[in-house]
TORKOL-4160 file (C-alpha; in steps of 0.2 Angstrom, whole numbers, padded with zeros to 4 digits, m for minus):
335
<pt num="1" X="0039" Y="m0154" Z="0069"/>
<pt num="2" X="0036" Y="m0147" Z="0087"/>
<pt num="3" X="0048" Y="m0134" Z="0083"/>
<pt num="4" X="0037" Y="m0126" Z="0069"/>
<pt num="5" X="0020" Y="m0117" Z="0069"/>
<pt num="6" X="0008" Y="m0120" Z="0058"/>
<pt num="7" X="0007" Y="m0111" Z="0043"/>
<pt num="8" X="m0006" Y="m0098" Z="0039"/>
<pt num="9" X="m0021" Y="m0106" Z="0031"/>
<pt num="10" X="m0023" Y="m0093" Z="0017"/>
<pt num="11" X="m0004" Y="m0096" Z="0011"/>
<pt num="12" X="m0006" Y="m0101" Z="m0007"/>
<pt num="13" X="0000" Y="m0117" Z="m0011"/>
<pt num="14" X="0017" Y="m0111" Z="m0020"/>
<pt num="15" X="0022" Y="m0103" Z="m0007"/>
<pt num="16" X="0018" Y="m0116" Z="0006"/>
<pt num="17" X="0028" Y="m0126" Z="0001"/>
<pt num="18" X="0043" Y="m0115" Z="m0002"/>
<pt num="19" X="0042" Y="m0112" Z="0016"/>
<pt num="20" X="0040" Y="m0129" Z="0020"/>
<pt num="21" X="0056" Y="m0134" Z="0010"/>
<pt num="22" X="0066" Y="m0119" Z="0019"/>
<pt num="23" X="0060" Y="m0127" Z="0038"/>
<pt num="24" X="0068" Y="m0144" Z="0031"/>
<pt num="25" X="0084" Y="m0136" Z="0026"/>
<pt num="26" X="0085" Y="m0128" Z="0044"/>
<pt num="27" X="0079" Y="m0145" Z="0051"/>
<pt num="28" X="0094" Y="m0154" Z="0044"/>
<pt num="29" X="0108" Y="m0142" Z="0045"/>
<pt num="30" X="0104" Y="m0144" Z="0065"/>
<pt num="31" X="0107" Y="m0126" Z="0068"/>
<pt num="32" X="0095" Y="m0115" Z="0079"/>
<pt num="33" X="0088" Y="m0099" Z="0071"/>
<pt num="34" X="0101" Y="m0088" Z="0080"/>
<pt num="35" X="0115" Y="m0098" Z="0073"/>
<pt num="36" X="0104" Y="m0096" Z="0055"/>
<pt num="37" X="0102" Y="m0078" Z="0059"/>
<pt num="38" X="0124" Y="m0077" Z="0064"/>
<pt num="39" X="0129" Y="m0085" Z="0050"/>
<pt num="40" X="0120" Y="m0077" Z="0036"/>
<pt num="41" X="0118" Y="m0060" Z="0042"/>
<pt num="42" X="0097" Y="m0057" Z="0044"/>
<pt num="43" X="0089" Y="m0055" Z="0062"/>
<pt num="44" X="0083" Y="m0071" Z="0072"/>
<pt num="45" X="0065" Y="m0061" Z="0070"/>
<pt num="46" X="0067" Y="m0060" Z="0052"/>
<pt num="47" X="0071" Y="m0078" Z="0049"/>
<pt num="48" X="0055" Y="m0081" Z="0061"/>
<pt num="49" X="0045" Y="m0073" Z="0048"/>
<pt num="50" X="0051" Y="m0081" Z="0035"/>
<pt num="51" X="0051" Y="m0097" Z="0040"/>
<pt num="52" X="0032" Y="m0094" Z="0048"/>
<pt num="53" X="0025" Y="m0089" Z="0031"/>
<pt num="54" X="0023" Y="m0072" Z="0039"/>
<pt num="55" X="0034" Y="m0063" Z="0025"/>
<pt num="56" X="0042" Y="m0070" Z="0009"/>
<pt num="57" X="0062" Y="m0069" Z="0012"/>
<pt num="58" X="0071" Y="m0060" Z="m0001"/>
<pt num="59" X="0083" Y="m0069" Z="m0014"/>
<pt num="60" X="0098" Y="m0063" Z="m0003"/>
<pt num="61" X="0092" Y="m0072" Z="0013"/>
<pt num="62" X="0089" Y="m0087" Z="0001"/>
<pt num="63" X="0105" Y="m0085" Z="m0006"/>
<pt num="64" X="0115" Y="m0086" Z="0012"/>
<pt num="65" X="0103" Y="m0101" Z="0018"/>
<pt num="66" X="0110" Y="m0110" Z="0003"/>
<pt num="67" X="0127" Y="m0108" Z="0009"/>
<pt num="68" X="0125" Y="m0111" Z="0025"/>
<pt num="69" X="0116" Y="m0127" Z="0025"/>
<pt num="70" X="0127" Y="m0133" Z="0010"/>
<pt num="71" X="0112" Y="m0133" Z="m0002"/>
<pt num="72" X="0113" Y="m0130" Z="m0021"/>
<pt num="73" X="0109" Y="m0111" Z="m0022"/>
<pt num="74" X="0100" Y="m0116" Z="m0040"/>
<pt num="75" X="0087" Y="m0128" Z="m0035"/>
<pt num="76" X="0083" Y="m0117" Z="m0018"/>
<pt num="77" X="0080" Y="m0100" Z="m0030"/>
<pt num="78" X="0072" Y="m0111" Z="m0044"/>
<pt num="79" X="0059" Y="m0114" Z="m0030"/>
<pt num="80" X="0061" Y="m0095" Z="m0023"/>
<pt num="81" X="0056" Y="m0086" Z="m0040"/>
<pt num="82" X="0042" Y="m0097" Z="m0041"/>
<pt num="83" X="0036" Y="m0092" Z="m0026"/>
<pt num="84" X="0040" Y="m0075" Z="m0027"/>
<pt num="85" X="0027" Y="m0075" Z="m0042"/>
<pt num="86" X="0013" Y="m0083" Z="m0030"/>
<pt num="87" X="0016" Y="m0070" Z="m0018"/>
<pt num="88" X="0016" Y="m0055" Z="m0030"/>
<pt num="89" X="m0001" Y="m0062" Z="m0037"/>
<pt num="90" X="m0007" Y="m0062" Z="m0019"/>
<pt num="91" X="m0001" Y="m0044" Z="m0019"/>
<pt num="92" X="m0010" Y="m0039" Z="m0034"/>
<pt num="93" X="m0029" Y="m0049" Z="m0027"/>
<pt num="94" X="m0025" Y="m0038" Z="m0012"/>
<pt num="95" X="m0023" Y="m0021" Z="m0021"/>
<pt num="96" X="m0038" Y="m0024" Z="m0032"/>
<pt num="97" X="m0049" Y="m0028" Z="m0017"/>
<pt num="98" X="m0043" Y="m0010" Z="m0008"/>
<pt num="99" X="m0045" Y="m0003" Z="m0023"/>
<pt num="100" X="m0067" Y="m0011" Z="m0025"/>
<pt num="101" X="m0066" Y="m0005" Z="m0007"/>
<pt num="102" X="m0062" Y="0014" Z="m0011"/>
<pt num="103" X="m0075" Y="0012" Z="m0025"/>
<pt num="104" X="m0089" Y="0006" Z="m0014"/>
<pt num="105" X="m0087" Y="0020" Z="0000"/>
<pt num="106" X="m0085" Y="0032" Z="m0015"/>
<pt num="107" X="m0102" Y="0027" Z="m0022"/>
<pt num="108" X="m0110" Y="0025" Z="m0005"/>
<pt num="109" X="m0105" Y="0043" Z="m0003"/>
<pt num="110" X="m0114" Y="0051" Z="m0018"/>
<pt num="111" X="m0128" Y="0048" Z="m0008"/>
<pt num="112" X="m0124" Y="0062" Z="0006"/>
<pt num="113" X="m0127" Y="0074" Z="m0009"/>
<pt num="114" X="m0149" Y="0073" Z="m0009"/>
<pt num="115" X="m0154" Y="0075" Z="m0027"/>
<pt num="116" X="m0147" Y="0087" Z="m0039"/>
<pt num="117" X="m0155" Y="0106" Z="m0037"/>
<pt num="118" X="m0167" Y="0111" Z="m0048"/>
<pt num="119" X="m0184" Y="0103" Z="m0045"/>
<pt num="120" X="m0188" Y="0083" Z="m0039"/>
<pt num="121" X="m0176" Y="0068" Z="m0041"/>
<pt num="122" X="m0180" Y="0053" Z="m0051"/>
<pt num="123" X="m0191" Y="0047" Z="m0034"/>
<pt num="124" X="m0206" Y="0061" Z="m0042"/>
<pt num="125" X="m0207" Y="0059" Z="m0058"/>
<pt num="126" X="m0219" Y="0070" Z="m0067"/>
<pt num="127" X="m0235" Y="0063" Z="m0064"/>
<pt num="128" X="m0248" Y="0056" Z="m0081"/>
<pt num="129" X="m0265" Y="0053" Z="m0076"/>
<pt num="130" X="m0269" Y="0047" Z="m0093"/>
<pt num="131" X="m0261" Y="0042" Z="m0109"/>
<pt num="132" X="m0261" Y="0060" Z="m0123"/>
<pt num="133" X="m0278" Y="0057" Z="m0135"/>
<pt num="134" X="m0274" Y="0058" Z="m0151"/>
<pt num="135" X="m0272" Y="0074" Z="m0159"/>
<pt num="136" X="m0289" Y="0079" Z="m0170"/>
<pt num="137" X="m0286" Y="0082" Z="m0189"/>
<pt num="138" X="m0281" Y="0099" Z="m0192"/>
<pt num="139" X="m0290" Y="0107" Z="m0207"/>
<pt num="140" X="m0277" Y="0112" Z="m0219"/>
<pt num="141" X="m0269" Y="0130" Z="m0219"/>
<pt num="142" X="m0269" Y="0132" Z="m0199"/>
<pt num="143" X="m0256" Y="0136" Z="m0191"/>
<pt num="144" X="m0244" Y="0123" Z="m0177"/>
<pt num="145" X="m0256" Y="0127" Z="m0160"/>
<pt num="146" X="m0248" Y="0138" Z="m0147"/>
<pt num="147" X="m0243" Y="0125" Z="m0130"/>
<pt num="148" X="m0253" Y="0130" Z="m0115"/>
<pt num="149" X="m0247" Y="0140" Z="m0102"/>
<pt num="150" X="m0239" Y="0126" Z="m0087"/>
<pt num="151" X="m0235" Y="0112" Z="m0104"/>
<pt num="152" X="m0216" Y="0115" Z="m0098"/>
<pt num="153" X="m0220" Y="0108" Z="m0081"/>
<pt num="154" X="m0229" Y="0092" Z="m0086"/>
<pt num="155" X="m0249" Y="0100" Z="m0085"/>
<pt num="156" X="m0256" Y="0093" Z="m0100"/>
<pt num="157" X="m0262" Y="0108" Z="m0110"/>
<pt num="158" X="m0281" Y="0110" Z="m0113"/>
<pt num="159" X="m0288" Y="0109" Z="m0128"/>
<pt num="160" X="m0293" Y="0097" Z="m0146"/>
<pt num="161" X="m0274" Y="0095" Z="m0146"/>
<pt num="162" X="m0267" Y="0091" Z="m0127"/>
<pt num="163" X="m0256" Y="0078" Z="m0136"/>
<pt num="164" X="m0245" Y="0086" Z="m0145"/>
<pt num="165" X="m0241" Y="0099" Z="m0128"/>
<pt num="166" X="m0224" Y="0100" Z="m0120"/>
<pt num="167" X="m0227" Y="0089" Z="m0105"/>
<pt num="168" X="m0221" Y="0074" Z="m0108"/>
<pt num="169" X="m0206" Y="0078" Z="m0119"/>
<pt num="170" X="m0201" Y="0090" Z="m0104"/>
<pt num="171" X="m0202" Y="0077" Z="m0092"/>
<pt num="172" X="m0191" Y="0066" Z="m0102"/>
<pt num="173" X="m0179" Y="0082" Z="m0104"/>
<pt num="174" X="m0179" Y="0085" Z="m0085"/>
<pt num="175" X="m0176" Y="0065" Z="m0083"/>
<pt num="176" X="m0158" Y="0065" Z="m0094"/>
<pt num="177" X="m0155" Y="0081" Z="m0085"/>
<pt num="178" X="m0154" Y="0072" Z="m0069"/>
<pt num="179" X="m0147" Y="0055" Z="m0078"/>
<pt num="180" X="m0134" Y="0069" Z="m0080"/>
<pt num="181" X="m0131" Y="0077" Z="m0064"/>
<pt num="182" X="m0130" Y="0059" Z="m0056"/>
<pt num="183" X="m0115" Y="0055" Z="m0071"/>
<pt num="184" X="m0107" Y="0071" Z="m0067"/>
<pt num="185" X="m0109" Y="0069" Z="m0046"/>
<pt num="186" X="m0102" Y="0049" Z="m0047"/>
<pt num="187" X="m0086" Y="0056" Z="m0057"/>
<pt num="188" X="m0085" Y="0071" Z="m0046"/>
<pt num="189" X="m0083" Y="0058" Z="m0030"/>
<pt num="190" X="m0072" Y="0047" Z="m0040"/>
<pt num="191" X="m0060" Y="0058" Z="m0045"/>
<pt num="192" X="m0059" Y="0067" Z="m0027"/>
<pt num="193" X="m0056" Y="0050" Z="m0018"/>
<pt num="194" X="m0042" Y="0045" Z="m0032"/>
<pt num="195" X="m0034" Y="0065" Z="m0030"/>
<pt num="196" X="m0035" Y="0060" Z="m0010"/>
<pt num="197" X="m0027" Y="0044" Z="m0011"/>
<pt num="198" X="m0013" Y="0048" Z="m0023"/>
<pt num="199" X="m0007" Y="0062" Z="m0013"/>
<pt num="200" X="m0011" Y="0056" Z="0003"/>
<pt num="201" X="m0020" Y="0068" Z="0010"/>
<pt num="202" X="m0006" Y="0077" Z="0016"/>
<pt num="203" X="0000" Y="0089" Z="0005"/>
<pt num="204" X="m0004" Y="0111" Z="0003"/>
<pt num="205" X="m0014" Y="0118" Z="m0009"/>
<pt num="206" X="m0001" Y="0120" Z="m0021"/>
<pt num="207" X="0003" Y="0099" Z="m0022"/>
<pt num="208" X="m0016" Y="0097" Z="m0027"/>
<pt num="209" X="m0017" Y="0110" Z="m0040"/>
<pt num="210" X="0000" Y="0105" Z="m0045"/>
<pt num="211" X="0003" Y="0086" Z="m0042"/>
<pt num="212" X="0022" Y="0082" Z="m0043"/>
<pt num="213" X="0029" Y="0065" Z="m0045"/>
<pt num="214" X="0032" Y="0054" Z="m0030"/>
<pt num="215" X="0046" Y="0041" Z="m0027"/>
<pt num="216" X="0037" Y="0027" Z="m0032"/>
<pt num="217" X="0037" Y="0031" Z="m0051"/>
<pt num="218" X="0060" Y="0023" Z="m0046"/>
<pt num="219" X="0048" Y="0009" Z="m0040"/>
<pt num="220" X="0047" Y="m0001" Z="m0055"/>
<pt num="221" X="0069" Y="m0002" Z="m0057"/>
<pt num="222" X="0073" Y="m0008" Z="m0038"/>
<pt num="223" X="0077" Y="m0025" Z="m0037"/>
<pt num="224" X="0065" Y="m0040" Z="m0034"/>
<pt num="225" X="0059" Y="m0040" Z="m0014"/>
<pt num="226" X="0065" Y="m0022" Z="m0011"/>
<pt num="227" X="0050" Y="m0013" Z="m0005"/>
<pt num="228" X="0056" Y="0004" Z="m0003"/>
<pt num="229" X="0068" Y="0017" Z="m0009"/>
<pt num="230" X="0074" Y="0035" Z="0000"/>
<pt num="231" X="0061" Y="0045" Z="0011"/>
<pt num="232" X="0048" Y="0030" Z="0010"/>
<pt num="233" X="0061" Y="0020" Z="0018"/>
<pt num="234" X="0062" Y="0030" Z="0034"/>
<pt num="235" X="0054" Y="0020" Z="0050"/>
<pt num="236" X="0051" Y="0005" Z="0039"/>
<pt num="237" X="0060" Y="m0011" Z="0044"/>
<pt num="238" X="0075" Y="m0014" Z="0033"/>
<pt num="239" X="0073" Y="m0034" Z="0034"/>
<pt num="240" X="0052" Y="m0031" Z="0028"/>
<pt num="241" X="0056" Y="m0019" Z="0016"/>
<pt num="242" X="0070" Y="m0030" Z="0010"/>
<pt num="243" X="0084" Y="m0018" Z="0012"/>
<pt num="244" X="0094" Y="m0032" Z="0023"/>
<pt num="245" X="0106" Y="m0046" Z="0019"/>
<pt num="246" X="0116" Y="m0045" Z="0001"/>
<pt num="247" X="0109" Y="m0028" Z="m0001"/>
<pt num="248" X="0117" Y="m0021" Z="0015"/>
<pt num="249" X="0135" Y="m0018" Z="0024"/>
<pt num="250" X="0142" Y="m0013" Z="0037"/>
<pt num="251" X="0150" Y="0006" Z="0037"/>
<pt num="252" X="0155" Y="0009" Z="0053"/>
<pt num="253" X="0157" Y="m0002" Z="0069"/>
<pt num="254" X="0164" Y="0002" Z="0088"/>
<pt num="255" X="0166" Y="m0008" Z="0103"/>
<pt num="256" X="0157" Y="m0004" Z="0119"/>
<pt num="257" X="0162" Y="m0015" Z="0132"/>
<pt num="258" X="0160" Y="m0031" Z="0123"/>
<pt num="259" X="0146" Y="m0026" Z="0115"/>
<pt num="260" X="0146" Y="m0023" Z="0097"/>
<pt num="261" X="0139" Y="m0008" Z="0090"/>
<pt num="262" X="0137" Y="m0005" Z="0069"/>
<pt num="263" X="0132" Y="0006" Z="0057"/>
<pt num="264" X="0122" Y="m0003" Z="0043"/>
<pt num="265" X="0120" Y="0004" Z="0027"/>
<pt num="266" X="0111" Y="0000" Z="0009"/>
<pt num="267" X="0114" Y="0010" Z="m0006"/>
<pt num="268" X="0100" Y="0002" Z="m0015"/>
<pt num="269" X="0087" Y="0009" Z="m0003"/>
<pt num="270" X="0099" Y="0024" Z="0001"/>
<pt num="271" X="0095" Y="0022" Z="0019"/>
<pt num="272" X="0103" Y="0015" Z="0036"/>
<pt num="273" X="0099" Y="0009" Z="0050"/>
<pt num="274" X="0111" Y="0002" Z="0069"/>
<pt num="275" X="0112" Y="m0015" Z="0074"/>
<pt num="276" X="0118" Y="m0020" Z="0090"/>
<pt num="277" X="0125" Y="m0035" Z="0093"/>
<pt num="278" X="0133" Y="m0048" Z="0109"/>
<pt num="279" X="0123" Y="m0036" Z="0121"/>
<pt num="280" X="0110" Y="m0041" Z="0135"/>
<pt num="281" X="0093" Y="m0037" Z="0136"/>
<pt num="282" X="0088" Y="m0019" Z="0140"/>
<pt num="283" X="0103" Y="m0013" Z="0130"/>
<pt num="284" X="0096" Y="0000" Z="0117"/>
<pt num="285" X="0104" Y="0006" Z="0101"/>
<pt num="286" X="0100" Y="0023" Z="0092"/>
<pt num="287" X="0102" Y="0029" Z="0073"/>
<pt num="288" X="0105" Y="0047" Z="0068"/>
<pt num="289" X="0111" Y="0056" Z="0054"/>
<pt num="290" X="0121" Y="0073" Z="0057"/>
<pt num="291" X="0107" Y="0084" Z="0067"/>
<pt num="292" X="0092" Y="0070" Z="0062"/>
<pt num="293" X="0087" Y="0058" Z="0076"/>
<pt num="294" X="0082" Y="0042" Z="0070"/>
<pt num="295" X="0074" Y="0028" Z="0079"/>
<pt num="296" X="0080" Y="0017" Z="0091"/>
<pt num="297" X="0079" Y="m0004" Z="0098"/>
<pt num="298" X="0081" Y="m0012" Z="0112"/>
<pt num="299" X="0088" Y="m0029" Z="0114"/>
<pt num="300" X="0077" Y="m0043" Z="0121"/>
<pt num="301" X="0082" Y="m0061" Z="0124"/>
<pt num="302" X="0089" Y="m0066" Z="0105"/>
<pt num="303" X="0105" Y="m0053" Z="0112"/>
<pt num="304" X="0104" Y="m0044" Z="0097"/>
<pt num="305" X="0094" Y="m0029" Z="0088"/>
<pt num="306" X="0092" Y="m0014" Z="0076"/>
<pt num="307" X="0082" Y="0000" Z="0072"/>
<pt num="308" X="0071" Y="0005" Z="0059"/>
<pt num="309" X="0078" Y="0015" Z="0042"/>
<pt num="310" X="0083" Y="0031" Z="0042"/>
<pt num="311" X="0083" Y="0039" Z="0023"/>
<pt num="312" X="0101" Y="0047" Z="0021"/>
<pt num="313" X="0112" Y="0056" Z="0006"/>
<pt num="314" X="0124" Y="0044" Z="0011"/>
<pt num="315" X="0135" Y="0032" Z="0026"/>
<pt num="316" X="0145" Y="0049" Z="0029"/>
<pt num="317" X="0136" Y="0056" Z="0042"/>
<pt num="318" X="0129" Y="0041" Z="0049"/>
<pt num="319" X="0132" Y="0036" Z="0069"/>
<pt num="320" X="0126" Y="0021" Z="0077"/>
<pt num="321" X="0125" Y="0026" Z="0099"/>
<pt num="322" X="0120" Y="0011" Z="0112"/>
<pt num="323" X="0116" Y="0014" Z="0130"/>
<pt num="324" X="0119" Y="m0002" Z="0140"/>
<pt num="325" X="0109" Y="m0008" Z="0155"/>
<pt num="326" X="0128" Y="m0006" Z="0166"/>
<pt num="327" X="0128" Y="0012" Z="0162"/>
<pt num="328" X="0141" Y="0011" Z="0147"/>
<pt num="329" X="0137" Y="0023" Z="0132"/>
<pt num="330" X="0146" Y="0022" Z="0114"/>
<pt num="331" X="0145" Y="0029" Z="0096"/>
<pt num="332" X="0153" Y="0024" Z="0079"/>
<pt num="333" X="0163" Y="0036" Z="0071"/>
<pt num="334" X="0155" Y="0041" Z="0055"/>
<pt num="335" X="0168" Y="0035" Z="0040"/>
């Protein structure tokens, strides 16, 4: 199909063709993406994605397409839940590779530290000209022999019974001493770079010495393809993070010229973002939230466009403002 780009070569095979089947669908209906895009209420750029291989497209997207292009909504998210798995393992090979890469730096780190204090590393170990004589017989009723002075740091002592001085068993000592430092030194990095990661970096003193919990322990109880929830939703995109399409409505809605101007909002994500829609490019649209400024877009040649999520309490504070490239200038009223 000269209409369609080749997918990505690293696309697993399930997902392939769930992508292929969705390009067919759109093939027959006859329809172009912005007529996709109208009739089933996710952006042209999203359905590009989607069809592209780029992003997986979330069960309400598939849902629509179904709808729209008269297909049994079944067999379409029999083919979507099996892709959805291929993609989540992808995910997972993804993680667990970022994860061996943290673990390498860490471990490459442990080398900044030099040897552990306290005398040579495991490159000088003490040095044995010789293996110990055996110890001469001992007549009976003498006492156990005094070590030398310097046995404790590997000179052999002098003497009928060198053998049985503390320079070797030292040595051994001072070798699981260092065995130990280097256990102790590798954990040390470890836990520092997991204590880094999991609070990303950002946080005082009081958030180390007191981790609190984050918003991704709600993670696991958000619907399949949602990707975010409150706070981490702010300046995500709310088709990518699967805040879009059945999980969306519109609040709020005004007219500026012809140009249609809306407030979208998604309890599941608790966030919202404006959409801007019948404008011409150069027209921009702009989200806030009572005194909080959110993002803004700026319509190019698909004549629509949106902003990027703003994390909110609720729609009731929530205005959608575009500027137009004629000079007219509009806002929602918040509901």
């Amino acid at each position: 199909m000269a209409r369609w780009k080749a997918l990505p070569e690293e696309l697993d095979p399930q997902v392939r063709e769930f992508a292929s089947q969705l390009r067919r669908l759109v093939d027959r209906s006859g329809l172009s993406l912005a007529a996709v895009a109208d009739r089933t209420g996710y952006s042209k750029t999203s359905w590009e994605r989607y069809l592209g291989g780029r992003l997986l497209a979330p069960k309400g997207a598939i849902v629509a397409l179904a709808e729209v292009t008269g297909t049994n909504p079944i067999h379409l998210t029999t083919m979507w839940e099996l892709a959805e798995r291929a993609w989540s393992r992808a995910e997972m090979r993804h993680d667990l590779t970022m994860e061996q890469i943290r673990i390498s730096q860490a471990r490459a780190a442990l080398g900044e530290f030099g040897p552990p204090p306290g005398g040579g590393g495991p490159q000088s170990p003490p040095q044995r000209t010789a293996e110990p004589l055996p110890a001469a017989p001992r007549p009976p009723g003498m006492g156990v022999p005094v070590a030398e002075p310097g046995a404790g740091r590997g000179v052999p002592p002098q003497g009928p019974d060198r053998g049985q001085g503390g320079g070797p068993g030292t040595g051994g000592r001072r070798g699981l001493m260092m065995v130990v430092a280097g256990v102790v030194g590798v954990l040390l990095v470890i836990a520092a770079v997991v204590l880094l990661t999991d609070l990303g970096g950002g946080g005082d003193g009081k958030a180390v010495a007191q981790p609190t919990p984050t918003p991704s322990t709600s993670a696991p109880s958000l619907p399949a393809g949602v990707k975010c929830a409150r706070d981490s939703c702010t300046g995500q995109d709310p088709e990518v993070m699967g805040c879009g399409g059945a999980f969306a409505k519109t609040v709020s809605s005004a007219k500026v010229g012809t140009t249609l101007v809306q407030v979208r909002y998604s309890q599941t994500c608790q966030a919202a973002w404006a959409r801007i829609q019948q404008a011409a490019p150069g027209d921009q649209v702009r989200i806030s939230a009572g005194t909080t400024a959110g993002g803004s877009g700026t319509v190019d040649a698909d004549k629509e466009a949106y902003t990027k999520m703003l994390a909110v309490e609720g729609p009731a504070s929530v205005k959608a403002c575009a500027t137009l490239v004629s000079g007219k200038k509009g806002c929602t009223v918040p509901q």
